[in-house]
ROVO-798377 format. One record per residue (C-alpha): x, y, z; residue in three letters; residue number from 0. Coordinates in nm, 4 decimals, padded with zeros to 6 digits, m for minus. Each point is the difference from the previous one (the first is absolute). Layout:
REM residues N
<node <X; Y; Z>; ALA; NUM>,
...
REM end
This chain:
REM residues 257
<node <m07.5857; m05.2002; 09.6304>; UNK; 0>,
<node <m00.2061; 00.1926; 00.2632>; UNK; 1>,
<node <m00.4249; 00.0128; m00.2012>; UNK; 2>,
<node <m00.0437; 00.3656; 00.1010>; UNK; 3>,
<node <00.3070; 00.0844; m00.2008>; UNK; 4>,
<node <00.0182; 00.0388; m00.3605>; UNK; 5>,
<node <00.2752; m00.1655; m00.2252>; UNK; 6>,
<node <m00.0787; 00.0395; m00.4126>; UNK; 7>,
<node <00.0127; m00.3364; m00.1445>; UNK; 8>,
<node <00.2917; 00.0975; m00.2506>; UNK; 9>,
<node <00.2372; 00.1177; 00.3099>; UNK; 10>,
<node <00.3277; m00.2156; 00.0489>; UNK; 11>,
<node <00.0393; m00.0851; 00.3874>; UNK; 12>,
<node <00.3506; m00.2366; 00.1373>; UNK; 13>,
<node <m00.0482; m00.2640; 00.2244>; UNK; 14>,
<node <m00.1151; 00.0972; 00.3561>; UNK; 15>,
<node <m00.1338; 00.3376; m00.0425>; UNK; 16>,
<node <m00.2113; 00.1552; 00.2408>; UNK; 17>,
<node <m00.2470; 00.2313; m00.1083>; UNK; 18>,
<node <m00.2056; 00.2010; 00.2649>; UNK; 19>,
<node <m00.3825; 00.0727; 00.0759>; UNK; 20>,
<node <m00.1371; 00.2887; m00.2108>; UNK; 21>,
<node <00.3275; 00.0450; m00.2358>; UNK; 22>,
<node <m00.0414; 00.0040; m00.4112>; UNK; 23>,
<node <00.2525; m00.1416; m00.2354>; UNK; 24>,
<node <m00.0845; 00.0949; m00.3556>; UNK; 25>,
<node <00.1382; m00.1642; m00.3291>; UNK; 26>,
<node <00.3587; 00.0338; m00.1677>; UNK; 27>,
<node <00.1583; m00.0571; 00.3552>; UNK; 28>,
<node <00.2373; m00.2146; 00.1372>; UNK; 29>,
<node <00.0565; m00.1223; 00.3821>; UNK; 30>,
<node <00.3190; m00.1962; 00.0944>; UNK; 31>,
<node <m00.0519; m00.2832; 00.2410>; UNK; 32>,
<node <00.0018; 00.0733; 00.3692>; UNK; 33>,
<node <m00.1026; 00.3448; m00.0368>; UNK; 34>,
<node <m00.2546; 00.1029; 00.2521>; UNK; 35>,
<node <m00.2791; 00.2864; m00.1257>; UNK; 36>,
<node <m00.1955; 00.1553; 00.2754>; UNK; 37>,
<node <m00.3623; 00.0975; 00.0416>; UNK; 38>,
<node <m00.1684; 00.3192; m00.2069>; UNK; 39>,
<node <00.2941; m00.0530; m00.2632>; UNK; 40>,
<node <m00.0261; 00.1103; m00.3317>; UNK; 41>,
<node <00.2454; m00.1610; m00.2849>; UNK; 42>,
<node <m00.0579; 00.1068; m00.3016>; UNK; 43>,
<node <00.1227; m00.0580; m00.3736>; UNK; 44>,
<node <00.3437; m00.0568; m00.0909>; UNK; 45>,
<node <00.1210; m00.0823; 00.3427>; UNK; 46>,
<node <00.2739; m00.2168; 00.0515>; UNK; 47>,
<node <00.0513; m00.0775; 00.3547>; UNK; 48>,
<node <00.3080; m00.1743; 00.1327>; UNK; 49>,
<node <00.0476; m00.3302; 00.2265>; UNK; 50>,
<node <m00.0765; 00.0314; 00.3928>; UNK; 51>,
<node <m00.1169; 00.3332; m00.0494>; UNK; 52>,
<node <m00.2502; 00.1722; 00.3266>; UNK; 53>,
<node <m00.2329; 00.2597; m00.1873>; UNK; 54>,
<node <m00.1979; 00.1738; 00.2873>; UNK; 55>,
<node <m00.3731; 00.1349; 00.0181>; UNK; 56>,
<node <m00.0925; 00.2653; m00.1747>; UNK; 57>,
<node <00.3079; m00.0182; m00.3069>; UNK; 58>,
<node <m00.0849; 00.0483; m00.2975>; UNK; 59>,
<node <00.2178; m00.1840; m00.2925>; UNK; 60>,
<node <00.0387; 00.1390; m00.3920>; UNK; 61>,
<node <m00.2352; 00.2128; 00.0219>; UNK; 62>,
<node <m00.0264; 00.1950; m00.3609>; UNK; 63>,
<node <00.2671; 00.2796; 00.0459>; UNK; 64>,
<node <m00.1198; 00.3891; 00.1429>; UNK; 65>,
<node <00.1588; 00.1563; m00.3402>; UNK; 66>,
<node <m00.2712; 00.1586; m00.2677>; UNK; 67>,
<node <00.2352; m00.0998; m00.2845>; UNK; 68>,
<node <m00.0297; m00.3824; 00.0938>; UNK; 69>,
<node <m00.2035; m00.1140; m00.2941>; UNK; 70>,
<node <m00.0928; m00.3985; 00.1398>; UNK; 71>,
<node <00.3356; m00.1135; m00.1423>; UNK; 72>,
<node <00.0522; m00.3739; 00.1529>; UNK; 73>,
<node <00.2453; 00.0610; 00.3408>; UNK; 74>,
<node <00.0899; m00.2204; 00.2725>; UNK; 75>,
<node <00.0821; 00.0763; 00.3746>; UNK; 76>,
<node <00.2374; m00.2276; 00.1076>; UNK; 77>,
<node <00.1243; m00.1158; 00.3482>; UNK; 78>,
<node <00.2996; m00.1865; 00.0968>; UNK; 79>,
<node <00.0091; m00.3093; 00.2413>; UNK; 80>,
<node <m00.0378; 00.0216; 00.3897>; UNK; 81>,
<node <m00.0794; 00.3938; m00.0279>; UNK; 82>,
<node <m00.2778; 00.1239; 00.2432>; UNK; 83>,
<node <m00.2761; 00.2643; m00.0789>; UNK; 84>,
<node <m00.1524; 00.1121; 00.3052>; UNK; 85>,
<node <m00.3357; 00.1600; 00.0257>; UNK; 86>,
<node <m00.1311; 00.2102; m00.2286>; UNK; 87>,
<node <00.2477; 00.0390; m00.2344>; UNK; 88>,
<node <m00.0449; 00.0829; m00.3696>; UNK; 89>,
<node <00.2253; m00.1183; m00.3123>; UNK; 90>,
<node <m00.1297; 00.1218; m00.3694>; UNK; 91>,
<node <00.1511; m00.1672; m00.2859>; UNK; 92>,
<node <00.2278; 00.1929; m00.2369>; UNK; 93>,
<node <m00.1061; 00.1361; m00.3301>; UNK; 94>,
<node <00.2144; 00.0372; m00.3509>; UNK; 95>,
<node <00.2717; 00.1440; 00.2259>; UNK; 96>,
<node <00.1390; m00.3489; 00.1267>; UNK; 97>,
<node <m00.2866; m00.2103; m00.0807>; UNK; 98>,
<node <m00.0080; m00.1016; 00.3592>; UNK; 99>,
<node <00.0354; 00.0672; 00.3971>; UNK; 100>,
<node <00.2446; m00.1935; 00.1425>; UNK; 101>,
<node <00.0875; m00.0638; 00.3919>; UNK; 102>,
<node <00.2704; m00.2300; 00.0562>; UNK; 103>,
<node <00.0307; m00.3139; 00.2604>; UNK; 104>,
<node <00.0850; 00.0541; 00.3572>; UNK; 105>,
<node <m00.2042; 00.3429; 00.0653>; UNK; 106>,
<node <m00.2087; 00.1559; 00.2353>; UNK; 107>,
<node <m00.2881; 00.2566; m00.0892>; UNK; 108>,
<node <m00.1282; 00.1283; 00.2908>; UNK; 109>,
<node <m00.3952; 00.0794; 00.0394>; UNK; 110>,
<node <m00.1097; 00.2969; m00.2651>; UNK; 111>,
<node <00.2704; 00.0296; m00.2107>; UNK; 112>,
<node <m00.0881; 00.0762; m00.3718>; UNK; 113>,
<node <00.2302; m00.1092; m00.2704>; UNK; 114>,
<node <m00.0891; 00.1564; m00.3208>; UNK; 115>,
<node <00.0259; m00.1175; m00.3599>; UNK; 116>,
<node <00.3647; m00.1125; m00.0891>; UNK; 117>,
<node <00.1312; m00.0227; 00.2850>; UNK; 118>,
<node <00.3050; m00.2440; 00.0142>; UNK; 119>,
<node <00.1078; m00.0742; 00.3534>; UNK; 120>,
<node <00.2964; m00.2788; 00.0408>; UNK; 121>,
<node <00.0229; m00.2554; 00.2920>; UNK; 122>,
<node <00.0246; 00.0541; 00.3912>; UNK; 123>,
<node <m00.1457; 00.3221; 00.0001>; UNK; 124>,
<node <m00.2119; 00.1581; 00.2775>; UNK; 125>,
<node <m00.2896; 00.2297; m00.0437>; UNK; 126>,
<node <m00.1275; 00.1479; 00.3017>; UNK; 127>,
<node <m00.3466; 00.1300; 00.0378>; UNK; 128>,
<node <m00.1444; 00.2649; m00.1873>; UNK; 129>,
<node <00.2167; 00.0541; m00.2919>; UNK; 130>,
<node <m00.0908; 00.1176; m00.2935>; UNK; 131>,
<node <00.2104; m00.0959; m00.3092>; UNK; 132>,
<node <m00.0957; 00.1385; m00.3084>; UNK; 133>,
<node <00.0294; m00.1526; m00.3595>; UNK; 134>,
<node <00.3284; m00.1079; m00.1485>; UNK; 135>,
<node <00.1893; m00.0254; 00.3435>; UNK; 136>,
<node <00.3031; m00.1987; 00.0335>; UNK; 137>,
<node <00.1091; m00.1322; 00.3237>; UNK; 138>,
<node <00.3068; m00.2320; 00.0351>; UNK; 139>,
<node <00.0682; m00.2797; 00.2127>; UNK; 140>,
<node <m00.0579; 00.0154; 00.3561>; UNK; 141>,
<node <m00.0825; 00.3609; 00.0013>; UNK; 142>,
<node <m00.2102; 00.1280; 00.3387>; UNK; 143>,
<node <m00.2464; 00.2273; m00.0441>; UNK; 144>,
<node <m00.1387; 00.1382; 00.3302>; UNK; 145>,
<node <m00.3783; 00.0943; 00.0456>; UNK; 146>,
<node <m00.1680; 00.2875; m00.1319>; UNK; 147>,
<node <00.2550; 00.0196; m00.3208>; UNK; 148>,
<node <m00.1384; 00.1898; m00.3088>; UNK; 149>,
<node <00.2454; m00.0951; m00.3600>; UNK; 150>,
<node <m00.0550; 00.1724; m00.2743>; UNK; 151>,
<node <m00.0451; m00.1640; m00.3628>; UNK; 152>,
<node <00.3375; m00.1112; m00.1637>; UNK; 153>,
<node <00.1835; 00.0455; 00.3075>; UNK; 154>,
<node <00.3164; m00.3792; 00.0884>; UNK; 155>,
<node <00.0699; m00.0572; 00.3424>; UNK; 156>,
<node <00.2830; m00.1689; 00.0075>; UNK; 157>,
<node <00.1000; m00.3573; 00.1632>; UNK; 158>,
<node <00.0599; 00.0113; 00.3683>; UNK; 159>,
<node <m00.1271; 00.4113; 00.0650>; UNK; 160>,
<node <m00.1600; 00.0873; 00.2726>; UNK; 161>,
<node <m00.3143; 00.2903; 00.0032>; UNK; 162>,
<node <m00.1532; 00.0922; 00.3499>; UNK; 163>,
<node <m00.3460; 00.0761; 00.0321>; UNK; 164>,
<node <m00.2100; 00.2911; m00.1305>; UNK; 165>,
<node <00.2351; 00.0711; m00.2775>; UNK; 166>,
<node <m00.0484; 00.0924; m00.3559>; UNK; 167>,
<node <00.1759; m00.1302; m00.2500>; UNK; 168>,
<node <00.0835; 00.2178; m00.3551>; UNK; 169>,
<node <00.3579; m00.0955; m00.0780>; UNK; 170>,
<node <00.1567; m00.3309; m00.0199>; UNK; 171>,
<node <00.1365; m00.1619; 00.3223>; UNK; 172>,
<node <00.3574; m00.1739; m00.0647>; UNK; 173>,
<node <00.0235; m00.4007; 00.0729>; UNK; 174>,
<node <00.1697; 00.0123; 00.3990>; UNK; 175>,
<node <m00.0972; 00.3486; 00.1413>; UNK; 176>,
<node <m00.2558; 00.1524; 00.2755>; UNK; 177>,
<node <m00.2167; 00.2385; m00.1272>; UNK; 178>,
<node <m00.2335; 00.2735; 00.2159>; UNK; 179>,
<node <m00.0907; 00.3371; 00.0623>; UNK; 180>,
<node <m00.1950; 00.2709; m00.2293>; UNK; 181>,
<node <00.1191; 00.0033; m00.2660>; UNK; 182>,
<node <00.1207; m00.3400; 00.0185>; UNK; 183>,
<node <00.3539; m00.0319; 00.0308>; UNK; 184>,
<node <00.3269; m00.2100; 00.1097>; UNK; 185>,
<node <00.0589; m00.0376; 00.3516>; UNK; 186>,
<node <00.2304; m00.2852; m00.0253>; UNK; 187>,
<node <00.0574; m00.3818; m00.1042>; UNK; 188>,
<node <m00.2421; m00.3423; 00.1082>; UNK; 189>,
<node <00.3011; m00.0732; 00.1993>; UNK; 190>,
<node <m00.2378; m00.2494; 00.2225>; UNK; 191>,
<node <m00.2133; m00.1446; m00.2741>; UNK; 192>,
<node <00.2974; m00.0431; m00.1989>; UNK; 193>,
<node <00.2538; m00.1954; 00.2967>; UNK; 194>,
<node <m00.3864; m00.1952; 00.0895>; UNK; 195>,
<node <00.0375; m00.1111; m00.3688>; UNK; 196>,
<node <00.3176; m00.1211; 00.0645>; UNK; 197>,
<node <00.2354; 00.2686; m00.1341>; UNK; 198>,
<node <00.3823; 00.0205; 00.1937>; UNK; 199>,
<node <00.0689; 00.2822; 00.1477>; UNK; 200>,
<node <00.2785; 00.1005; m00.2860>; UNK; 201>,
<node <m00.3103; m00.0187; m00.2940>; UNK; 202>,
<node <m00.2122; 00.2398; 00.2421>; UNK; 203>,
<node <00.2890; 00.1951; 00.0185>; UNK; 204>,
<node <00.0813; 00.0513; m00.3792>; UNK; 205>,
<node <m00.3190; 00.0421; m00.0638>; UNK; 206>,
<node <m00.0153; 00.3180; 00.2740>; UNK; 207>,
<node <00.2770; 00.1462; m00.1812>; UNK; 208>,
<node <m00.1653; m00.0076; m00.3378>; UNK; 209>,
<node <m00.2942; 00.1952; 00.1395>; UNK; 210>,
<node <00.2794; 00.2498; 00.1811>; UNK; 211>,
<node <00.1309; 00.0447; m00.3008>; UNK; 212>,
<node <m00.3474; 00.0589; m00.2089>; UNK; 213>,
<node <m00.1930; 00.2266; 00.2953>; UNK; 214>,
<node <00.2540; 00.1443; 00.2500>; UNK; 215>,
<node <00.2817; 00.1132; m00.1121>; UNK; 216>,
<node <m00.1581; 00.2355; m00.2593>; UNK; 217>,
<node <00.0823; m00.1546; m00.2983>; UNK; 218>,
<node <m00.2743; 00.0538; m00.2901>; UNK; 219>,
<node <m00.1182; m00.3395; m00.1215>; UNK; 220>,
<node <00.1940; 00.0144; m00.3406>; UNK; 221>,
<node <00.3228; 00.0493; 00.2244>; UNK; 222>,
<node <m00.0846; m00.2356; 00.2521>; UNK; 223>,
<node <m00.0567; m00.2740; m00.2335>; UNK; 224>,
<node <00.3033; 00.0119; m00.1608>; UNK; 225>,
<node <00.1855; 00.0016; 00.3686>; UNK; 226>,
<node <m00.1916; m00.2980; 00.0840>; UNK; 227>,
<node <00.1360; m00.1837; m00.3029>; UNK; 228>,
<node <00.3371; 00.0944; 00.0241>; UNK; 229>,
<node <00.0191; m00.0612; 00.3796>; UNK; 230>,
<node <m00.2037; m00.1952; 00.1351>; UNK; 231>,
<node <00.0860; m00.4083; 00.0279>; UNK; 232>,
<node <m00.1653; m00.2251; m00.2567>; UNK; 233>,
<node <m00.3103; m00.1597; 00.1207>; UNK; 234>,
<node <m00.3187; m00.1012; m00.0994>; UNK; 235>,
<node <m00.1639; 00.2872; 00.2327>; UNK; 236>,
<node <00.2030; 00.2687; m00.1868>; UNK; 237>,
<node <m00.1094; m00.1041; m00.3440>; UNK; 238>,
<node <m00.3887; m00.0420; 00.1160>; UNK; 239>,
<node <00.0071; 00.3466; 00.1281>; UNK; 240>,
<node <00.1896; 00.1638; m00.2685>; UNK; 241>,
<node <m00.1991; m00.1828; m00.2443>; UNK; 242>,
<node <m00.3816; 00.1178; 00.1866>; UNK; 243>,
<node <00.1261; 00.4033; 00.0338>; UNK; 244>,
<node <00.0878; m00.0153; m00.4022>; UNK; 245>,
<node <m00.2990; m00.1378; m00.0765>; UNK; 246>,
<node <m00.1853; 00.1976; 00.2192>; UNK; 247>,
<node <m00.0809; 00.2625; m00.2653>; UNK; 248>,
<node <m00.2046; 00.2236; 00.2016>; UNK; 249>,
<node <00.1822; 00.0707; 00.2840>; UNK; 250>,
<node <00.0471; m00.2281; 00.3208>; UNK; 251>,
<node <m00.0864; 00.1531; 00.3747>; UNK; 252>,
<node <00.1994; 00.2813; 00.1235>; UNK; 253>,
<node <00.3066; 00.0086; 00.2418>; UNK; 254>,
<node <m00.0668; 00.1146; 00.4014>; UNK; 255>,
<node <m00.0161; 00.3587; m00.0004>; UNK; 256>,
REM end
């Protein structure tokens, strides 16, 4: 390990990690092998960092979470193999909530993201710069955030959506959908994300009508539920998004208006 940084004795590092000039890894934290930690670093307790992991300058790892009721309760923030945290990037670790942060394998934070206390966020997923999530967030696999993204506490974003840029988020986002404008609403499916993913043309399709059904054709959600299950083909797709808008009990985004 570089001398001018600092790793605490009692801190469990894998085989070829790289630690930078100037970075601090404190006790109670574990590094899986290959994973590369860049200068001005700061990891602290209860961090559990993945395989082949890039952590940029400036990020800042488990730090204690921003939440006045968090009482020093022992909390990890955890990261999943081959995920990237660019610069200046801060994770907090959960609190009583969850008992832990968790971002999944396969992701991209972009530089100055914030992901608060109890935070879950699966694999794949993109973060792009400048979002703000706030505690107890929920984001599904291979979700894409764009930049500049504020989500409010409690709020799922489900697998596969899409948000653009500058939007805030105060309802949940169903798994498959684009989401924009003020207030944030539906202006359609992930139709390219999903076929890029490998989805036929006939899932994207089924999955467009399910969504016609919920936010165009004026249909309350009660009502449109029920049409989706008695009409709509059987598929894995149909019960995910059924499933996320019932247990969505506060609300889910709006239809275009």
């Amino acid at each position: 390990m570089n001398q001018l940084s600092y790793i605490h004795p009692d801190a469990k590092l894998g085989a070829n990690v790289k630690i930078e000039p100037f970075s601090t890894v404190y006790e109670n934290v574990e590094i899986g092998e290959g994973t590369w930690i860049g200068p001005n670093v700061t990891i602290f307790p209860g961090a559990r960092i993945g395989k082949n992991c890039r952590i940029f300058p400036g990020a800042v790892i488990a730090a204690i979470p921003q939440d006045l009721k968090f009482s020093g309760e022992v909390t990890t923030a955890e990261i999943g193999d081959n995920t990237t945290i660019r610069e200046c990037v801060t994770v907090n670790r959960g609190t009583t909530d969850k008992m832990k942060t968790a971002i999944g394998s396969n992701c991209l934070l972009m530089a100055y993201v914030h992901v608060a206390h109890d935070c879950i966020i699966g694999n794949n997923v993109i973060i792009a710069n400048s979002v703000n999530l706030a505690g107890h967030v929920t984001i599904e696999d291979y979700a894409i955030i764009e930049g500049n993204v504020a989500v409010q506490q409690f709020i799922t974003i489900g697998a596969h959506s899409f948000i653009t840029g500058g939007s805030l988020v105060r309802k949940n986002v169903p798994p498959f959908t684009k989401a924009a404008r003020e207030p944030l609403q539906y202006i359609g499916i992930n139709s390219i994300g999903l076929r890029r993913r490998g989805f036929t043309n006939e899932r994207v399709l089924e999955i467009e009508d399910i969504y016609r059904t919920l936010y165009i054709k004026g249909h309350n959600v009660s009502n449109a539920l029920v049409i989706i299950e008695q009409e709509a083909p059987v598929s894995a797709e149909k019960e995910q998004i059924l499933n996320f808008i019932r247990e969505s009990k506060d609300g889910i985004m709006r239809g275009l208006s």
